[in-house]
N, C-alpha and C positions, 0 to 999 in steps of 0.2 A: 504494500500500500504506500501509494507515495503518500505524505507529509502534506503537499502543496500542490496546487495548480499554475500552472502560470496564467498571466492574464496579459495581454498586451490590449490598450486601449489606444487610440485615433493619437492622440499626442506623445505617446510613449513610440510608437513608428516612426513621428517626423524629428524627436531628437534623435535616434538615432540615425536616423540619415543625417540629420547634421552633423554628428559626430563621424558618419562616417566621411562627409565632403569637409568636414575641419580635417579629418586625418589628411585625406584626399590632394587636401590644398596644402597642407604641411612638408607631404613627401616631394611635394612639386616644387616649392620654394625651396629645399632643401638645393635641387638642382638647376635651379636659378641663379645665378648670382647678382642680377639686377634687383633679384626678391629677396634672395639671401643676405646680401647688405643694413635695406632697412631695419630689420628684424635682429640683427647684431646689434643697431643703432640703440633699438626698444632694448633692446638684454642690457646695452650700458647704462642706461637708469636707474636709480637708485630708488625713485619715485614709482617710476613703471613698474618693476620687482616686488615693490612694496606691495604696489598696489595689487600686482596677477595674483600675491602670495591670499589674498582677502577676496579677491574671484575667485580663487581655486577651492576654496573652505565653501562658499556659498553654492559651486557646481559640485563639488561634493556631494552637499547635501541633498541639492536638488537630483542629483541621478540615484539616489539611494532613493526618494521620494518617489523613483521611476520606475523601479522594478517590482510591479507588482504582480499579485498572488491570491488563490483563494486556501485558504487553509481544511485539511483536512478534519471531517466533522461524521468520521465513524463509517460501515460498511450499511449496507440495504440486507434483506434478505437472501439475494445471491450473490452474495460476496462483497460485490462492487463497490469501488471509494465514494463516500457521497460526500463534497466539498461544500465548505459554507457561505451561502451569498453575499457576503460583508465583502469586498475587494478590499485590502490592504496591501500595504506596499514596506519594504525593507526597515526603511525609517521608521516606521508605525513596528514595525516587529521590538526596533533598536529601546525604539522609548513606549514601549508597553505601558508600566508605570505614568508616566503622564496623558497617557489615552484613558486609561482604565481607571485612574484614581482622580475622578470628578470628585465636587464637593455639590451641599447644597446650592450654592448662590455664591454673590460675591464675596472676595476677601482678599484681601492688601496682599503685597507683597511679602515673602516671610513668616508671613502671618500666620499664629496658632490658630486663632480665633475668627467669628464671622467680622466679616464687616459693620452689620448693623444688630441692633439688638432687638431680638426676639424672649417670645414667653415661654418660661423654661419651668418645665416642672420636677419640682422638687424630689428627692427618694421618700422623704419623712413627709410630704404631702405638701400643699398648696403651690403658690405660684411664684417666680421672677421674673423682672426684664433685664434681660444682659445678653451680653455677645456668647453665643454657641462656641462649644470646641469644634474644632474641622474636623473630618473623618480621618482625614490623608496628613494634611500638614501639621508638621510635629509632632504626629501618632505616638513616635519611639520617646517624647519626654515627659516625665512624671510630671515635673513642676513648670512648665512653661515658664513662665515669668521669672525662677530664677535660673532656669539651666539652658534658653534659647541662646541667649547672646554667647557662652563658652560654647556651645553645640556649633554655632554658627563659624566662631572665629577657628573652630578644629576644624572643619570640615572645610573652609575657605586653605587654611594652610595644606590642607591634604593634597586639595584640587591643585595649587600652587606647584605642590611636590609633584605631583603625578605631570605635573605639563612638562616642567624643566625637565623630569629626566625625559621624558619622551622627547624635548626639543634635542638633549644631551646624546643620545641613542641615535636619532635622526642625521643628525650633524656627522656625529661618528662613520654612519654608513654611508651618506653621499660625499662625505671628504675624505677620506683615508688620506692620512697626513702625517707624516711625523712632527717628534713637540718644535723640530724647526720649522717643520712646515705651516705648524700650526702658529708658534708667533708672526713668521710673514705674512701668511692670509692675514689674520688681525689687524697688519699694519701696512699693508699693500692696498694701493692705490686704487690700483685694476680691481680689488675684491671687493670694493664698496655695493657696489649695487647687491652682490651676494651677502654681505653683512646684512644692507636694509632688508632683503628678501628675508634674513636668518630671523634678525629681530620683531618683524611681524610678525612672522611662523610663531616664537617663541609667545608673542603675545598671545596669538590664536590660538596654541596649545593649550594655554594658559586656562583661555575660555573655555574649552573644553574639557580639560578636567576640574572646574569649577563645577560644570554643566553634569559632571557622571559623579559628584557627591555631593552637591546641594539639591542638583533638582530631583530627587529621586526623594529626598525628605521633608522637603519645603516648595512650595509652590512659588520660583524665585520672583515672578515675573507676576501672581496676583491670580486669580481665577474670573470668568464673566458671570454673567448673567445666571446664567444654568451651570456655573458651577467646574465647567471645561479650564484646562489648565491654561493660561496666556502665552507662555513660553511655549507650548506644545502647539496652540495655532500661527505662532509667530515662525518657527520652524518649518509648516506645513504652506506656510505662505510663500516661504523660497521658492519650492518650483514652480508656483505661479507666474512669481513674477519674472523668471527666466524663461519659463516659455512664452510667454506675451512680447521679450523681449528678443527673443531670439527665431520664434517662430514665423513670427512676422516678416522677418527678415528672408524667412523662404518663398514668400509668396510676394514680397514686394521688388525682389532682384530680381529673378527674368526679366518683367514686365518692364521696371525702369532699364533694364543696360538691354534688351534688344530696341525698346524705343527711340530708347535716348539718339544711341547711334546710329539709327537707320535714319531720324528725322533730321541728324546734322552729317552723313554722308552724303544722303540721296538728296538735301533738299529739296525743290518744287511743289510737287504735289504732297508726296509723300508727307515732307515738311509740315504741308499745311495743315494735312490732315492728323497728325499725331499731336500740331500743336490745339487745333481747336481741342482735340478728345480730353488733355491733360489740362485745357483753360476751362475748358464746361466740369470738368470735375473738380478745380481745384475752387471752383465759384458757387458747388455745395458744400453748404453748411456742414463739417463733417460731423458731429455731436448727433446732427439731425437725421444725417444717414446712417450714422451706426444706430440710434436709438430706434430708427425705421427697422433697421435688417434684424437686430436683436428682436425687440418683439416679433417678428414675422418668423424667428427660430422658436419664439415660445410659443407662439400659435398650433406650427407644426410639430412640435415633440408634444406638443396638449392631445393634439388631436392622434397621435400616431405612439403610444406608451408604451405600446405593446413590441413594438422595435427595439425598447433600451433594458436589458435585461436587469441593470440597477440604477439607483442613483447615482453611484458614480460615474459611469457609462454615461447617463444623461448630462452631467455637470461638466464631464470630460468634453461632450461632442459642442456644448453651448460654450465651452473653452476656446476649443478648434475653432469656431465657426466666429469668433468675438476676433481671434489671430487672423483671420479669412478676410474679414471688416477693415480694422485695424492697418493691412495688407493691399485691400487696394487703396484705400484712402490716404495713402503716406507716400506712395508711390512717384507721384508728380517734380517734388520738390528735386529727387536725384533725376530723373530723366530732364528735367531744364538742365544741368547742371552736365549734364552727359553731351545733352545738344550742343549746348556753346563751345566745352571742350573738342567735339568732335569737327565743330567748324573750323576749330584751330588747326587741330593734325591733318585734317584736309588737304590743307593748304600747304604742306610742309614737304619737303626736295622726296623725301622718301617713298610716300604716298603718292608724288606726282609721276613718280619713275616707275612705280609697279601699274598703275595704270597706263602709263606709257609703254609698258612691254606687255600689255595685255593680261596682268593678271586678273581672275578673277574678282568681280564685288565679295560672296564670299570672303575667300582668302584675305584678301586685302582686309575684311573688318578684325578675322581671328587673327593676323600676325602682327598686323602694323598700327588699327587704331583699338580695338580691346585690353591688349597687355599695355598701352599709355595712359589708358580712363580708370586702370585698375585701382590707381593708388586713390581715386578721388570716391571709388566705389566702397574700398577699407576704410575710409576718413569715415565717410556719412554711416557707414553701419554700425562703427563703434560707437561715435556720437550720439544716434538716435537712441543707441541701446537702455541708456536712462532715461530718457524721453516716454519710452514705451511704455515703460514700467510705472514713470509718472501717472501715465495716461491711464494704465489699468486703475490707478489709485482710485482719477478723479471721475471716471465712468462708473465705478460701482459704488461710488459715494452716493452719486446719481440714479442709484438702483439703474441704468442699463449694461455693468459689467457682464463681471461670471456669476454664474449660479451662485443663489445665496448657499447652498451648501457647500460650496467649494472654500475651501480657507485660502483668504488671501489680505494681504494688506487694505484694501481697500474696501474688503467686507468689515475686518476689524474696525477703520476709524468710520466709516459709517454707521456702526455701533455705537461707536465710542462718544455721536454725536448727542444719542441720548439717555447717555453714561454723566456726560456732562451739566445735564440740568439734574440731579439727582443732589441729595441732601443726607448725607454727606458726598460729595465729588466722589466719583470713581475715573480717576487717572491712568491704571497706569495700564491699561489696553491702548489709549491713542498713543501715550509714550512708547509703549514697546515696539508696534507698527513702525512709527517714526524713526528710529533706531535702528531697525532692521535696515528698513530702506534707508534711512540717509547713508547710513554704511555700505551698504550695493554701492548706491546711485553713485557717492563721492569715488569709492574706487574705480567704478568705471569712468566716471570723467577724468579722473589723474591718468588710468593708465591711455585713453584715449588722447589727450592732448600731448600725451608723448609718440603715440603711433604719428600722428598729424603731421609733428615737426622729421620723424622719418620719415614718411614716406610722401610729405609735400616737396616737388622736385624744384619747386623756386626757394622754398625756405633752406634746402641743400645746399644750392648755388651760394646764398648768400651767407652760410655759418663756411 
C-alpha cells in the first residue's frame, strides 16, 4: 500500500516547466559568453548575492508548497488503497503542528492566553470573565506567567544554536578550505559578494531554526479569526505569490517578444496592426477587465462543480486563470519597448547585410534581432516580478483575487481590514503579511537593479 498519492494540479505543471526552461536557459548561457559575462557581472554583487540568498529560502518554500499528495486513509473491502480527499502538499506535511493545532479565536503573538475575555466556568461552580488558556500555545507550561518568558529566551537560544551550526556545516561543505584558506577568503576582496551571500544565509538559518523550536510551542506570529495559526498562513502564502509572479511571466512573453519584433521588423501594415491591438488594450481599464474575466470564472466553476474534484482543485484553476488575466493584460508595456528597440537593430550594418544576401525574415529575427532585445526582455521580467505580487495583494483586497480559500497575502490583509476596527486591535495578521512580502518584494528589487546595470548594454559602455 503506498502511503500517498500524488496529485499534480494546473499550476504545479507550469512551475515546473518553468523550472525546466530556467534550467533550459541556464545550460545555454553557460555556452554563451555574451550571456555568460553578465551573469559573472550579477555573481560580483554583494547586494545581488544577498539578495538571491532570501529568493532562494522563499522558492524553497514555495516548491515544497508544490509537491502535493493525497495521503493514505486505509484499504476498501478488496484490498484496495482508499486515499483521503484533503490534497496536501510537502510543506503542510513539514508543519503538521501548525495546520492541526488551531485555537478557538484570536490571540496575540506568544500568547498563553485568549485575546479577549470570555465567561469561564468555574470547577467549584459559578462564573468569571477572563482570558481562556489556548489549547496549543504554551500547552507544555505549568505557570504561564512565570515560566513563558525563560521558556521563551531557551528556546530562542536553541533556535540561535541550531542555525549557526547549520550555517557552520554549510560553509564547511561548499568551501573546503584550509585555516589559510580560510583567513584569505575572510579577507579577500574577490570573496565579498560570497561573504554577503554567507551572512544572509547565516541570518536565514537563523530564522529557521527559531521557526522549528518556537513555532511548534507558541503561536509566534498570533492566530485569526477561527483560531488558524498566522505564521502557518503567512508560509502558505509564498507560493502564491510566486506563482502570480512568475507565472504570468509564461503567458505574457511569447505574446510580447513575437509582437514586439515583428511590428518593428516588418513595419507597415503589420506595424499598424499590432500597434492598434496593444493601444485598444492598453486603453482598458485593467482592474475592470480582470474583475470582468474573474467573475465570469466564478460563474463557470458555479455552474460546472462537478468538474473540480476538491476545493483545492477549484482554488488552484481560479489561481491559473487570475495568472491567465494578469498575462494578457501586462503584456503591452514590453512589446512597445521591443518595437522601438527593434527599429533600432533594423537599421544596423549587420541586419542590412543578411538581408542583402538574402537571408531569411525568419533567421534574420532568431540570430540577429532576438539575442539583442534579450537583455531588455531579462530587465522587465525581473522588474515586474514585485509588481505582480503587489498586484495579487491589491486585487484580493478587492475580493477579485484568488479564491478566498486559497492563503495568500492579500486574502490575509483583507482580513486584516476588519481585524482593524475590533476592540481591542488585532494586529498582527496585517503585520505578518507585510513582512513576508516586503521581504520578497525588497529582494527582488535589489537583486533586479543589479541584473539591469548587467545586462543594460549602454550602462556597460559607460562603467
Amino acid at each position: 500500500m503506498m502511503p500517498f498519492q500524488p496529485v499534480m494540479l494546473a499550476t504545479d505543471a507550469l512551475i515546473f516547466l518553468l523550472l525546466g526552461l530556467s534550467g533550459g536557459f541556464a545550460w545555454y548561457a553557460r555556452r554563451h559568453a555574451h550571456l555568460r559575462a553578465p551573469w559573472r557581472r550579477v555573481a560580483r554583487s554583494r547586494t545581488a548575492m544577498g539578495a538571491l540568498v532570501v529568493i532562494a529560502l522563499y522558492v524553497t518554500i514555495g516548491l515544497l508548497d508544490t509537491l502535493h499528495f493525497r495521503a493514505a486513509s486505509g484499504t476498501d473491502e478488496q484490498g484496495n488503497t482508499r486515499y483521503a480527499g484533503e490534497i496536501l502538499s510537502v510543506l503542510d506535511l513539514i508543519a503538521t503542528p501548525l495546520r492541526e493545532q488551531s485555537e478557538k479565536t484570536y490571540s496575540a503573538p506568544f500568547a498563553t492566553h485568549l485575546y479577549a475575555r470570555e465567561t469561564i466556568e468555574l470547577p467549584q461552580g459559578g462564573q468569571v470573565r477572563d482570558f481562556p488558556r489556548l489549547q496549543w500555545g504554551g500547552a507544555h507550561l505549568a505557570d504561564p506567567l512565570a515560566d513563558r518568558a525563560g521558556d521563551i529566551l531557551l528556546r530562542t537560544l536553541l533556535g540561535i544554536g541550531i542555525g549557526l551550526f547549520a550555517w557552520l556545516l554549510l560553509l564547511a561543505l561548499l568551501l573546503r578550505r584550509s585555516a589559510q584558506g580560510w583567513r584569505q577568503w575572510w579577507s579577500d576582496e574577490e570573496s565579498g559578494p560570497q561573504r554577503s551571500a554567507a551572512w544572509v544565509g547565516l541570518l536565514m538559518l537563523i530564522l529557521v531554526g527559531l521557526s522549528l523550536t518556537l513555532a511548534g510551542a507558541y503561536h509566534v506570529l498570533g492566530t485569526d479569526k477561527v483560531g488558524e495559526d498566522v505564521y502557518y498562513q503567512s508560509l502558505k502564502s509564498i507560493r502564491t505569490g510566486l506563482v502570480i509572479g512568475t507565472l504570468t511571466t509564461l503567458v505574457m512573453l511569447p505574446a510580447a517578444i513575437l509582437l514586439g519584433i515583428m511590428a518593428g521588423y516588418f513595419r507597415g501594415w503589420v506595424d499598424d496592426l499590432i500597434q492598434y491591438l496593444y493601444t485598444t488594450l492598453s486603453s482598458v481599464p485593467g482592474v475592470l477587465l480582470i474583475a470582468a474575466a474573474v467573475l465570469m470564472m466564478q460563474i463557470y466553476m458555479s455552474n460546472n462543480q462537478e468538474s473540480f474534484n476538491s476545493l483545492t482543485e477549484r482554488a488552484d484553476m481560479r489561481l491559473l486563470f487570475l495568472c491567465l488575466i494578469l498575462g494578457v493584460t501586462s503584456w503591452t508595456s514590453l512589446c512597445r519597448l521591443l518595437r522601438g528597440e527593434t527599429l533600432k537593430l533594423r537599421q544596423l550594418e549587420y541586419v542590412q547585410a543578411a538581408q542583402a544576401f538574402g537571408v531569411g525574415h525568419f533567421t534574420t529575427l532568431m540570430r540577429h534581432i532576438l539575442p539583442n532585445v534579450m537583455h531588455i526582455v531579462l530587465i522587465v521580467v525581473v522588474l515586474d516580478f514585485s509588481g505582480l505580487v503587489l498586484a495579487e495583494a491589491v486585487l484580493s483586497y478587492i475580493n477579485i483575487g484568488v479564491d478566498p480559500n486559497t492563503n495568500s497575502w492579500g486574502n490575509m490583509i483583507n482580513s486584516a481590514r476588519l481585524e482593524l476596527a475590533r476592540d481591542p486591535l488585532v494586529w498582527w495578521s496585517l503585520l505578518a503579511a507585510f513582512l513576508f512580502m516586503f521581504v520578497l518584494v525588497l529582494a527582488a528589487n535589489l537583486f533586479a537593479d543589479v541584473v539591469r546595470d548587467a545586462f543594460d548594454p549602454r550602462l556597460r559602455e559607460r562603467s
